[in-house]
N, C-alpha and C positions, 0 to 999 in steps of 0.2 A: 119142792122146798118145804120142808117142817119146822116148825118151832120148835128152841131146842132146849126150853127151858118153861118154869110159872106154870101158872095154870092153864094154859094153852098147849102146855110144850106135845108132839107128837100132831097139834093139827098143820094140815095143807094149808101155806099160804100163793095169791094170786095162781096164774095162767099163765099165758105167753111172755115173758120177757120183750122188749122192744129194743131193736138195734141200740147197741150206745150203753147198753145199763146192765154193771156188773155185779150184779146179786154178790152181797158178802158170803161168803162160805160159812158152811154149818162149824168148820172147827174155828174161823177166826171170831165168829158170834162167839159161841162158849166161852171165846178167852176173854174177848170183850167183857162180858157182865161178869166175867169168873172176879176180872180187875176191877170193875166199876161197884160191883153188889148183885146179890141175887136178886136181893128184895127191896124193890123200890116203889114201895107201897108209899102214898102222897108226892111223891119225887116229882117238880116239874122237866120232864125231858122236851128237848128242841130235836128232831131229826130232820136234818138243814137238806139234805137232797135224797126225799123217799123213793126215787127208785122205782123198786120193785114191791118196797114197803117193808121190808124183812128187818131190816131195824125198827120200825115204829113199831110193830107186831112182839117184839121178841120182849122191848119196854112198857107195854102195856101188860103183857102176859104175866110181868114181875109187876104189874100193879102201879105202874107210872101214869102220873097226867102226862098223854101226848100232843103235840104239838107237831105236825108235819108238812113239810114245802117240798110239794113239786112243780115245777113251774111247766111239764109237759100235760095235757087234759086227757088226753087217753090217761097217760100214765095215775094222773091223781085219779080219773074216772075208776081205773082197777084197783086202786091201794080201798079207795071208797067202796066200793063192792065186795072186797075181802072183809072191811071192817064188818059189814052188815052181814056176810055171810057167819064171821064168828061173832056177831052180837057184841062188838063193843065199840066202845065211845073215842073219837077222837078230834083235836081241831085240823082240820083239813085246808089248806091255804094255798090255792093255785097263785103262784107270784114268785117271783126273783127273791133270793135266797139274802141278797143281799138287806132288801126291802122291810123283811121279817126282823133279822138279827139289828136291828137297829131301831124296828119296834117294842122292844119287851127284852126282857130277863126269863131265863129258865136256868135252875140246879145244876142241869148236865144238856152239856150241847153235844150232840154226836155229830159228825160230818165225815161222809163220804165223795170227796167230792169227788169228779172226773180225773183220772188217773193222770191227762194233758196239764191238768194245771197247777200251776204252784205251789204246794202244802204251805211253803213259809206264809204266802198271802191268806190261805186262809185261816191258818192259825191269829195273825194278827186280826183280823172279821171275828170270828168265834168268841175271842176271850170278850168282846165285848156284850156277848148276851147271856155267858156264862157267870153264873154266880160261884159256884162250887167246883165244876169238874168240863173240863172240853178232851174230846176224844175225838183224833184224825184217822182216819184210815187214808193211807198214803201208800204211792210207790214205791219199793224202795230203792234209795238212791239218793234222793235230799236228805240232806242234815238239817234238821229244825232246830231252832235256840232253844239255849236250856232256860229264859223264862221271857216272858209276854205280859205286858202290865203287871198284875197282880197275881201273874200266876209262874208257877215252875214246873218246867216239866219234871214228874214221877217216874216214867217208867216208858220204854219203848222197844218194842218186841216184834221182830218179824215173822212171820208164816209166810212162807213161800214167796212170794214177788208180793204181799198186802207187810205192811208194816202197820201195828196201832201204837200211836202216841197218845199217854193220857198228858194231861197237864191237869194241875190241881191248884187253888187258891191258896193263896199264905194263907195260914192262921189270923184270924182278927180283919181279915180282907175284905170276909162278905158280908 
């Protein structure tokens, strides 16, 4: 798995995969930040369930403060391993996703969560740590509302059985 983008793009991220965790694909990333921004140099991002790590990696590589929750310890042990092998900086948070998103605010929340569970629910979760921008990777299949507190949803695109929902703040909201 490569970064597909930044300063980074072209390097190897993590190892083994661990049962359960669906690494985003190299083309629904590209469309991801193609929608969200290249460059999100000072940008605070949230990556609500790191996985594999491949979104927290793809966000710093465009220069974003990251922020990352996995609440597996192997899992974070190798997101953390990856960091230090590409030499960069991240906050690392083994904890429940929910636990995070209810401590703090970040710019842009990504979430991917597990394909079993309910996008509408965590969309309603997300916008409340998002200031600016929430991005779901979802099954597709669910209809997500077209807006959630303070935000409406923009744009929602599938690739293959992944669908990305952005949702964006009204004007004058953040």
């Amino acid at each position: 798995m490569r970064i597909t983008g930044g300063k980074l793009r072209g390097r190897v991220v993590g190892g083994k995969v661990r049962p359960g965790v669906r690494p985003t694909s190299s083309r629904v990333r590209e469309a991801l930040f193609s929608m969200v921004g290249q460059n999100l140099e000072g940008v605070s991002v949230l990556d609500a369930f790191g996985g594999s790590g491949l979104l927290t990696f793809e966000a710093v590589s465009r220069g974003a403060s990251v922020t990352t929750v996995e609440r597996n310890r192997t899992a974070a042990r190798q997101i953390q391993a990856t960091a230090d092998a590409l030499d960069v900086q991240l906050d690392l948070r083994i904890d429940d996703v929910r636990n995070v998103l209810s401590s703090g605010e970040w710019e842009i929340v990504l979430m991917d969560p597990p394909y079993a569970d309910d996008p509408v629910e965590w969309v309603a979760a997300g916008v409340l740590a998002a200031t600016d921008v929430l991005v779901i990777e979802h099954r597709s299949g669910p209809t997500l509302p077209p807006s959630v507190g303070m935000f409406d949803l923009d744009r929602s695109r599938r690739h293959g059985e992944s669908v990305l929902t952005i949702y964006r703040a009204r004007s004058g909201s953040s």
